[in-house]
C-alpha positions as CSV (number, residue, x, y, z in Angstrom):
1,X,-3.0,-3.0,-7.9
2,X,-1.4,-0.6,-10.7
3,X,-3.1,0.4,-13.7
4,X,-1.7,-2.4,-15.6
5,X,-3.1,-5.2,-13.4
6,X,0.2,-5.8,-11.8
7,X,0.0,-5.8,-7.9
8,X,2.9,-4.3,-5.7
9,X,3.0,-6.3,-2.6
10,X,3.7,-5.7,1.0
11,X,5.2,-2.6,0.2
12,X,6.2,-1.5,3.9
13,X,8.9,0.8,5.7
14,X,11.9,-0.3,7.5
15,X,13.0,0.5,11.7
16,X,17.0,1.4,11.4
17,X,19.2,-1.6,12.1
18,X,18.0,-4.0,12.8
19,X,15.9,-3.9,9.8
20,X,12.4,-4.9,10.0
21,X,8.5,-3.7,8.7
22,X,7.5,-1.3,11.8
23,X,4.1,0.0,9.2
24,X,2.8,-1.3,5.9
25,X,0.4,1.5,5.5
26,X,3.7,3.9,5.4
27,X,5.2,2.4,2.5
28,X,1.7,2.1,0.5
29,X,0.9,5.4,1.2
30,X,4.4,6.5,-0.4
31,X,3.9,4.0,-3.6
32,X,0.4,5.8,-4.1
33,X,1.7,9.0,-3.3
34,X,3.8,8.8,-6.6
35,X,0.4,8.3,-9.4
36,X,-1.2,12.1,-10.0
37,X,-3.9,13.3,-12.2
38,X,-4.2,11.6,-14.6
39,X,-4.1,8.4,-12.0
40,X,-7.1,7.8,-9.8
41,X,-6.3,6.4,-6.4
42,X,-8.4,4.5,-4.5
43,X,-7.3,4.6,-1.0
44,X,-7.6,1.3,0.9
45,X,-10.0,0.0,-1.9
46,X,-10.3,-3.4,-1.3
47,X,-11.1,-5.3,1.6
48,X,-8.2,-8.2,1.4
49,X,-9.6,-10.2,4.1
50,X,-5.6,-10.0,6.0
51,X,-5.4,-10.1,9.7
52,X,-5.8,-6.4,11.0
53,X,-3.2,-5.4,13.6
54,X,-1.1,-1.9,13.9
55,X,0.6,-2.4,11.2
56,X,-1.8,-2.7,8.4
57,X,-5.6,-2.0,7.8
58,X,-6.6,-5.1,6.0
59,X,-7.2,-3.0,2.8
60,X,-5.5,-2.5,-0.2
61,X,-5.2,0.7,-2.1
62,X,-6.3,0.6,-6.2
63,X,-4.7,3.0,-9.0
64,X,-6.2,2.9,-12.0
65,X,-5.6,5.2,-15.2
């Protein structure tokens, strides 16, 4: 969730051709990555119930103003 109370969602990295999610994690570290000071990111923030498995934790990450 941004500091606007939209939500970006399943933000994730590609594998080369054939294209497909190899990590989730990757691509929300790299959409957190962009909010500095004055942002506050909270790193895998909210427990979203999801099925765990290696490519995602289950957890959301917050950034809030």
């Amino acid at each position: 969730m941004i500091y606007n109370g939209k939500i970006i969602g399943s933000a994730h990295h590609d594998t080369s051709f054939p294209h497909h999610a190899d990590t989730y994690e990757g691509g929300e570290d790299k959409v957190a990555g962009y909010y500095k000071s004055p942002w506050h990111v909270c790193k895998d923030c909210v427990n979203l119930h999801n099925a765990i498995g290696e490519k995602n934790d289950g957890y959301a990450t917050v950034i809030k103003k």
